[in-house]
C-alpha positions as CSV (number, residue, x, y, z in Angstrom):
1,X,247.6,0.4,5.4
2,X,250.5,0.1,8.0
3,X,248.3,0.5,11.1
4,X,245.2,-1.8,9.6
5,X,247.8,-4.2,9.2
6,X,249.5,-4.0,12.8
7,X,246.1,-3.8,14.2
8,X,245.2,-7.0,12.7
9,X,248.2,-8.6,13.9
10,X,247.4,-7.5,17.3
11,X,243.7,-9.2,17.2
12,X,244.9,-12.3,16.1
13,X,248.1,-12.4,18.2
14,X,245.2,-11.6,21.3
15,X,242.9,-14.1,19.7
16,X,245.8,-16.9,19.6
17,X,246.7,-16.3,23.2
18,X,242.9,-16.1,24.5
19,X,242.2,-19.9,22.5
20,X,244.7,-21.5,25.1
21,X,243.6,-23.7,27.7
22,X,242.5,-21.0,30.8
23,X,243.8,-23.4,33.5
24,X,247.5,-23.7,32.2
25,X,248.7,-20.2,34.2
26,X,247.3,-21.8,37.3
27,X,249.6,-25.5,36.6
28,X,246.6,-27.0,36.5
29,X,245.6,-29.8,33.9
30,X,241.5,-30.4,34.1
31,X,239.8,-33.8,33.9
32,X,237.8,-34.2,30.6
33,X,234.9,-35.4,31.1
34,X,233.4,-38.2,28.9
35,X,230.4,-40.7,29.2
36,X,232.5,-43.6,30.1
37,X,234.8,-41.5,32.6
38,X,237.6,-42.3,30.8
39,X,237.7,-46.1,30.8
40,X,236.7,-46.4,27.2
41,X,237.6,-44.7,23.9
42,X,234.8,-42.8,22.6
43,X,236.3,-40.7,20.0
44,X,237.6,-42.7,16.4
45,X,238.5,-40.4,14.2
46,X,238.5,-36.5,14.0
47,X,237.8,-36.2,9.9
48,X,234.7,-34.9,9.0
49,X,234.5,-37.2,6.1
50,X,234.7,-40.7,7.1
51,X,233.7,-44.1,5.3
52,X,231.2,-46.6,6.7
53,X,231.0,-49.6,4.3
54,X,230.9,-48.3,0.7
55,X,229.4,-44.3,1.5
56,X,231.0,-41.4,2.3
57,X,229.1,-39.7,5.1
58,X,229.7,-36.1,6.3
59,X,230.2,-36.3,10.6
60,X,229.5,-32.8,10.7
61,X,226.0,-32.2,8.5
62,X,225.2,-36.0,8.6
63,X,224.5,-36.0,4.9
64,X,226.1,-38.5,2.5
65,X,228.5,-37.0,0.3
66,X,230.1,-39.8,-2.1
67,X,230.4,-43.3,-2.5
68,X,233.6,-45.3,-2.7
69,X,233.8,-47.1,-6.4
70,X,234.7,-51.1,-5.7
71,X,236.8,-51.8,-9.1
72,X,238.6,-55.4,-6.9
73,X,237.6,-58.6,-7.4
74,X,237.3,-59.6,-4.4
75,X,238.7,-62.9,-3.1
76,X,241.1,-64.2,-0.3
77,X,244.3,-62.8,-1.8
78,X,242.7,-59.6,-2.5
79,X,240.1,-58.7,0.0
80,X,240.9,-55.3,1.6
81,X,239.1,-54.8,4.8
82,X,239.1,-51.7,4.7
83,X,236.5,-51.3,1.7
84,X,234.6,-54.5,2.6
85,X,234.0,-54.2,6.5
86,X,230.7,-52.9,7.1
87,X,231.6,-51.6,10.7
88,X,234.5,-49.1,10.9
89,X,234.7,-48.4,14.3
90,X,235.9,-50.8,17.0
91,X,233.6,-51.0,20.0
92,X,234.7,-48.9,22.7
93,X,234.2,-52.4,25.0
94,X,236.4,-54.3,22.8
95,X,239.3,-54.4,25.2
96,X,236.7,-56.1,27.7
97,X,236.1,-59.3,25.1
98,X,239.5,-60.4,23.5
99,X,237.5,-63.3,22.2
100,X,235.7,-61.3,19.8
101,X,236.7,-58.9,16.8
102,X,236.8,-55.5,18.1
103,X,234.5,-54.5,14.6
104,X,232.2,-57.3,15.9
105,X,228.4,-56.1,16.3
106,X,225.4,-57.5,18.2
107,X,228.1,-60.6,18.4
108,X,228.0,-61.0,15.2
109,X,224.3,-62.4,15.2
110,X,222.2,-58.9,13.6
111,X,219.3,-61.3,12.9
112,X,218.9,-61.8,16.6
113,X,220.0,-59.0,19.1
114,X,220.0,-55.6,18.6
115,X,222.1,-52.7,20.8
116,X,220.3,-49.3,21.3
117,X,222.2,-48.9,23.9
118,X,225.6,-49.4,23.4
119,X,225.4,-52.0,26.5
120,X,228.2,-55.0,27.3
121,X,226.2,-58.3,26.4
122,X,227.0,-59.0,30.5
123,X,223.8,-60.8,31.5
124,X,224.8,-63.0,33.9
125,X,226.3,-61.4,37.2
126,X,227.3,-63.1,40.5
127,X,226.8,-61.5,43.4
128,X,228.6,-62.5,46.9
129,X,232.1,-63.2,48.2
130,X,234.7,-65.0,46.1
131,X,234.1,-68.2,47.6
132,X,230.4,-68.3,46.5
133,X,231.6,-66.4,42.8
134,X,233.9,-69.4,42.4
135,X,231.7,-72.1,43.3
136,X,228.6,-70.7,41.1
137,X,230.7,-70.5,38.2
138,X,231.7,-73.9,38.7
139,X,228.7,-74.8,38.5
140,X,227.9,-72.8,35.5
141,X,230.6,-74.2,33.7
142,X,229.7,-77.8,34.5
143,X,226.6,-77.4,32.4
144,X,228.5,-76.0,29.8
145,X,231.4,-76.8,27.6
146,X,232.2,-73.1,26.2
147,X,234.4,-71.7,28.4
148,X,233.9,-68.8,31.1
149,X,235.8,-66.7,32.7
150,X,234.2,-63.9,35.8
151,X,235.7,-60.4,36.3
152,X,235.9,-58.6,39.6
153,X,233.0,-57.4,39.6
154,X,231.2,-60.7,39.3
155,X,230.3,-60.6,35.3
156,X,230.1,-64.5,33.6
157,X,231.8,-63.8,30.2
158,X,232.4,-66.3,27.8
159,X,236.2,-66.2,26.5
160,X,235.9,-69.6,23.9
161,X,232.8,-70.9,22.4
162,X,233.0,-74.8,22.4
163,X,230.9,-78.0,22.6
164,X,231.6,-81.6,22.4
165,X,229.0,-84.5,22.1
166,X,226.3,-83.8,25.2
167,X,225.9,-80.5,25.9
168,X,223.5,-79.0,23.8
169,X,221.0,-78.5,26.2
170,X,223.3,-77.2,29.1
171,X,225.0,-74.8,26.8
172,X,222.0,-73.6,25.0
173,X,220.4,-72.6,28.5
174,X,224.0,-70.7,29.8
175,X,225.2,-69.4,26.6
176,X,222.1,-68.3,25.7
177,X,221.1,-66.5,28.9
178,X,224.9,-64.9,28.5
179,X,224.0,-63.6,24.8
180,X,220.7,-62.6,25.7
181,X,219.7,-58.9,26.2
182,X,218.2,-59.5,29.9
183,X,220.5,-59.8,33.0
184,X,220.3,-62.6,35.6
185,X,222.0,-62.1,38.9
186,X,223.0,-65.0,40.9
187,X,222.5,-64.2,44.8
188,X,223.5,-66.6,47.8
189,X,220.4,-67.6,49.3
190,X,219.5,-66.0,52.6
191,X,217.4,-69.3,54.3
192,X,219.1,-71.6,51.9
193,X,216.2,-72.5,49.7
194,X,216.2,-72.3,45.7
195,X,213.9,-69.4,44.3
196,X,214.3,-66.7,41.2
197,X,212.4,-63.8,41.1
198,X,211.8,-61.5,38.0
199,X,213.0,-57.7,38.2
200,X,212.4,-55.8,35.4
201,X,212.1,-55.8,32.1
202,X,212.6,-59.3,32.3
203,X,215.5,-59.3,34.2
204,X,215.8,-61.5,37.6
205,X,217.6,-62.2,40.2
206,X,218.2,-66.2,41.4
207,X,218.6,-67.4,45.3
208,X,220.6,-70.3,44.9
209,X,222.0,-72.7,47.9
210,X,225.1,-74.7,46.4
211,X,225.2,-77.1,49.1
212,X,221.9,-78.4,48.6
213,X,221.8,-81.6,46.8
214,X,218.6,-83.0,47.0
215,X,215.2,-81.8,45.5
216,X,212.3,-83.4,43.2
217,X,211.4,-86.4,43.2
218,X,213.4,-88.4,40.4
219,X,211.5,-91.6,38.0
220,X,213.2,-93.9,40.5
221,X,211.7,-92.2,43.7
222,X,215.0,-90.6,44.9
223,X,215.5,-87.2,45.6
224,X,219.0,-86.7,45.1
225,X,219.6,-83.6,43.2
226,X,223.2,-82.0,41.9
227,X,223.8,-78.4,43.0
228,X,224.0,-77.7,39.0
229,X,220.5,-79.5,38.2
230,X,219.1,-77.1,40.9
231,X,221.2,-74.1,39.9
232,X,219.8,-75.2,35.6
233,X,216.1,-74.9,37.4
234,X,216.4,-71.5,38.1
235,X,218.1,-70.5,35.0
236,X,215.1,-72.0,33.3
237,X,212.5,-69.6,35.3
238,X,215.1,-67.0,34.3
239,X,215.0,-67.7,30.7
240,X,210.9,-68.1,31.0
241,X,210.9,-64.7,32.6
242,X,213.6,-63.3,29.8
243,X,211.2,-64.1,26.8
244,X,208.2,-62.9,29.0
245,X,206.5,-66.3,28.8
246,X,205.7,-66.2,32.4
247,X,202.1,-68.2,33.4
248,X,201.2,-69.2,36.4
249,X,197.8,-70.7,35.3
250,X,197.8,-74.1,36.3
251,X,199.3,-76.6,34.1
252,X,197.8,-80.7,33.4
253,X,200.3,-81.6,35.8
254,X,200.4,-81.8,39.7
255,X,203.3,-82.4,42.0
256,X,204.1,-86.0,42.6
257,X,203.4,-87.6,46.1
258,X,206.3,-87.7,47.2
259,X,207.1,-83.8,46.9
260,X,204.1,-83.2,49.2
261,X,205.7,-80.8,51.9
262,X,203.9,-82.7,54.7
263,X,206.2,-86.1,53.8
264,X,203.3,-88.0,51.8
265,X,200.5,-87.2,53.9
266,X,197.6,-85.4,52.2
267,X,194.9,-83.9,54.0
268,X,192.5,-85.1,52.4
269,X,191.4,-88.1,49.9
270,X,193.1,-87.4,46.4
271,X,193.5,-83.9,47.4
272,X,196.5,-82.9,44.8
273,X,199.1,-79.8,44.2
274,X,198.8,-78.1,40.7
275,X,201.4,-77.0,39.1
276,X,201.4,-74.2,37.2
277,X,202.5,-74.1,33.2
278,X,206.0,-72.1,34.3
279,X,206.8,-74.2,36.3
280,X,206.0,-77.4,34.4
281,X,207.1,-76.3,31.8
282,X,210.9,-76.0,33.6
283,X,210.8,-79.3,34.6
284,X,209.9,-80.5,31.3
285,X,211.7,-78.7,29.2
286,X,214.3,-77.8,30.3
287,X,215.7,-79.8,34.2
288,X,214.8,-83.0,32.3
289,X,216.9,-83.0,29.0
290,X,219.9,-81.8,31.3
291,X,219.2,-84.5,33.4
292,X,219.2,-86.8,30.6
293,X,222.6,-84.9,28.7
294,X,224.1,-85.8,32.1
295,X,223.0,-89.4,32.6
296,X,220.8,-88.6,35.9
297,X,217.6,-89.7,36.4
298,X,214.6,-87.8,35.1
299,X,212.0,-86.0,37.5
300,X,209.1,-87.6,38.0
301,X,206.1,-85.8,36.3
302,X,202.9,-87.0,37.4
303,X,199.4,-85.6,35.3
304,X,196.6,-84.4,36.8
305,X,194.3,-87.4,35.5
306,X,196.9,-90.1,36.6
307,X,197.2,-88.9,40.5
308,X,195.8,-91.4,42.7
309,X,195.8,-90.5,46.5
310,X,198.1,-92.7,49.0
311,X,200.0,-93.7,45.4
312,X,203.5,-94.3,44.1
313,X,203.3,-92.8,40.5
């Protein structure tokens, strides 16, 4: 009985020493390796039984094994969070959006976003030097009146959700395209014209050129054209590309005369430019009520049946 005992205490003495971390007798402390690298918590809680809202769920076999009994009525002196919060674990991005509750899900909106994925709700980036970063959010913020803040690595967050009188129209373009699940990069254009182009799964990418100021005929016959009315252009093609709406059938509306790209002249006798329902639809919808939540003129739109050629419409 002596030496089964003393042999046993040898096994588990060996066993002990053998469960130690192999790299220790070389002073060497491995890297553990995680999804995130690192740069975000990804581990809660090490109990095997942990509560989400009122169950008791089993981490290990992933079967349900109680329920917790609510016996509080339940009011603002005497709600326990603890019991009542449906999410238990903080997101592992939480650190990255102090505006929100680190239990927050979906941002707090279920009945409209989901997350498969786990991914940061980053969906507008700017791409380019900080000179260009700076003056694109700038102009993002003017449309705006939430407030927005843009990491180092170009990603438009918004740190306060605000708006005064005015700016539904402007915020629910940014704000929205911000929340959404598709992500919109903002590029400096390369021949300094305005364009956005859609990537995939309705993501796209906008060529903007801040300094230009003019563009589309206004109701007044001007063509003077804020860098953020240009720049709330493309974020409506983005928007149109993000809810897959895209058509580029032609519309019941042509470009008015004075957009023709040969200055007015037309080649030939009520010869007219369709536009197609996108990009109608843009103006329309969405340049015109900013203009008009800013106090600028609207853009001309001109229907097909009212064109008339060498006209001022």
């Amino acid at each position: 009985m002596k030496k089964v005992y003393l042999y046993s205490l040898f096994f588990m003495s060996f066993g002990i020493v053998t469960a130690q971390i192999p790299f220790e007798k070389f002073d060497y402390k491995p890297k553990i390796g995680t999804l995130s690298k690192g740069k975000y918590i990804e581990h809660f809680d090490n109990d095997s039984i942990v509560q989400i809202g009122t169950i008791l769920l089993n981490t290990k076999s992933k079967q349900i094994v109680g329920f917790v009994e609510e016996t509080i009525t339940y009011s603002e002196s005497t709600l326990e969070p603890s019991i009542s919060s449906r999410w238990m674990n903080p997101d592992p991005l939480s650190d990255e959006f102090p505006d929100k509750s680190p239990y927050n899900f979906v941002n707090n909106n279920p009945m409209r976003y989901i997350d498969p994925e786990g991914l940061a709700p980053f969906d507008i980036i700017i791409d380019g030097d900080e000179q260009f970063r700076q003056e694109a959010l700038a102009n993002l913020q003017s449309l705006t009146d939430s407030t927005l803040e843009i990491d180092s690595n170009g990603q438009v967050t918004i740190s306060e959700t605000g708006c005064n009188s005015g700016c539904d129209e402007g915020q629910n373009l940014v704000d929205g395209l911000i929340n959404g699940d598709e992500v919109v990069t903002i590029t400096n254009s390369s021949d300094g014209q305005n364009r956005t182009t859609e990537t995939e799964g309705g993501n796209s990418t906008i060529e903007i050129n801040l300094n230009k100021t003019t563009g589309g005929v206004d109701v007044n016959g001007n063509k003077d054209r804020p860098s953020e009315i240009g720049l709330a252009h493309e974020l409506g093609h983005s928007k149109i590309f993000a809810n897959r709406t895209d058509d580029l059938s032609d519309s019941n509306y042509v470009n008015p005369y004075e957009d023709n790209p040969n200055d007015g002249v037309w080649y030939a006798p009520n010869n007219f430019v369709p536009l197609d329902k996108t990009e109608a639809r843009v103006r329309k919808n969405i340049e015109n009520p900013i203009r008009n939540e800013r106090g600028i003129p609207r853009r001309k739109m001109v229907k097909r049946s009212k064109f008339k050629y060498k006209g001022k419409f």
